[in-house]
N, C-alpha and C positions, 0 to 999 in steps of 0.2 A: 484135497491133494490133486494134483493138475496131474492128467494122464497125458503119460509120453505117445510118441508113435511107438508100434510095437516092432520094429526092424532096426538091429544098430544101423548108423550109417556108415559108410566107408570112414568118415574122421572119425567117429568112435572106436572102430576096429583098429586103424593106426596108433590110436592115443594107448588103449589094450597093449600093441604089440608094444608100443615104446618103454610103456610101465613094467610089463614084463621085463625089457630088458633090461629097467633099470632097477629092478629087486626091488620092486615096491609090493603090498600087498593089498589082496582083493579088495578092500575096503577102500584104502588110498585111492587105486586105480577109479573105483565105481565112485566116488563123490567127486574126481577132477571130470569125469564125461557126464555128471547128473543121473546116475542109473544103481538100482536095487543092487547089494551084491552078489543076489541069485543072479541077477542076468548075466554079469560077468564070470561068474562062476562057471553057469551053464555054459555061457560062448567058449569058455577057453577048451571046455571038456570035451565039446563037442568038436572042435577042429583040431585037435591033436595034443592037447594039453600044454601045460605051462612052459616045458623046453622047447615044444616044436610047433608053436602056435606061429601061424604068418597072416595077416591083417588083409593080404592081396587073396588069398588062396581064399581063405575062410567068405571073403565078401562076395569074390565068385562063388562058389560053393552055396552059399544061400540065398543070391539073387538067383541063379542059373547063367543061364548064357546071357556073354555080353552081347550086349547091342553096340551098333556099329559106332565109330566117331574115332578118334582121336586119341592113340595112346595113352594113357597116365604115367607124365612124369614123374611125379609124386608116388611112386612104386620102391617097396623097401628094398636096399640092398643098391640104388643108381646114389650120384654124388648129390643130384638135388633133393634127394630123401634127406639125407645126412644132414647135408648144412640146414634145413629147413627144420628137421629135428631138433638139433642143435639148439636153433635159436627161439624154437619153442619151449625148449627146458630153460632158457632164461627167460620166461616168458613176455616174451614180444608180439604183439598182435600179429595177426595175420595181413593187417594191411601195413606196418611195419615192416616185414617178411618179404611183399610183393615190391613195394618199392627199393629195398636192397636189391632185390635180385635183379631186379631193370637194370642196377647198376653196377653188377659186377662184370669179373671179363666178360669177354665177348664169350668165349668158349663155352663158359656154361649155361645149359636155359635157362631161361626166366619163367617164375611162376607169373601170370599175367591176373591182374585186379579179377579179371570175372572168375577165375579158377577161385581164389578168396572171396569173393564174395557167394560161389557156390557151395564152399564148401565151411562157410558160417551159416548159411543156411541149412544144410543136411547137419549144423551140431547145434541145432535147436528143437526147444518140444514144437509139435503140431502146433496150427494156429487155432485150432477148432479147441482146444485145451487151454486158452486165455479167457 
């Protein structure tokens, strides 16, 4: 059996928060992010449980302090969460995803290729576990 890293990543915690929202249950959730169901068990318990579980709070909270850089878009609750969500429950790659978003209004951000390709990498196992 191929060991994970032992930290969710920020796209884990989001996929948690979305499954929550969409009444799925703990096993559902743990086999779409590739993780035990204790792990997701544990995370929800431990950041406030199943109604009050937030993806943003909980990831701070167990990295500690952010480090500096560049807000995240991709924070739940803003418009490009949403539509980004959205069109991950029909599931659409994430480079899919980035190139829509180049092209919608002007008004709304764009998710930009290296934020996806950052963040396909924090939703995979360790390399040292191949």
């Amino acid at each position: 059996m191929a060991k994970m890293c032992r930290r969710l990543s920020a796209v884990e915690r989001v996929r948690i928060e979305l499954g929550l929202r969409d009444g799925l249950s703990l096993t559902r959730i743990a086999e779409a992010i590739g993780r035990p169901k204790g792990t997701v068990s544990k995370e929800i318990a431990r950041h406030g449980g199943a109604g009050a579980y937030a993806a943003d709070a909980a990831h701070i909270q167990s990295v500690g302090v952010l480090r500096g850089g560049r807000p995240n878009r991709l924070k739940p609750g803003k418009p490009v969460f949403e539509a980004v969500a959205a069109l991950l429950r029909q599931r659409w790659s994430p480079e899919q995803i980035s190139g829509r978003r180049k092209r919608m209004e002007d008004d709304v951000e764009a998710s930009s290729g290296l934020a996806v390709r950052r963040s396909i990498r924090r939703s995979t196992p360790c390399p040292a576990a191949s």
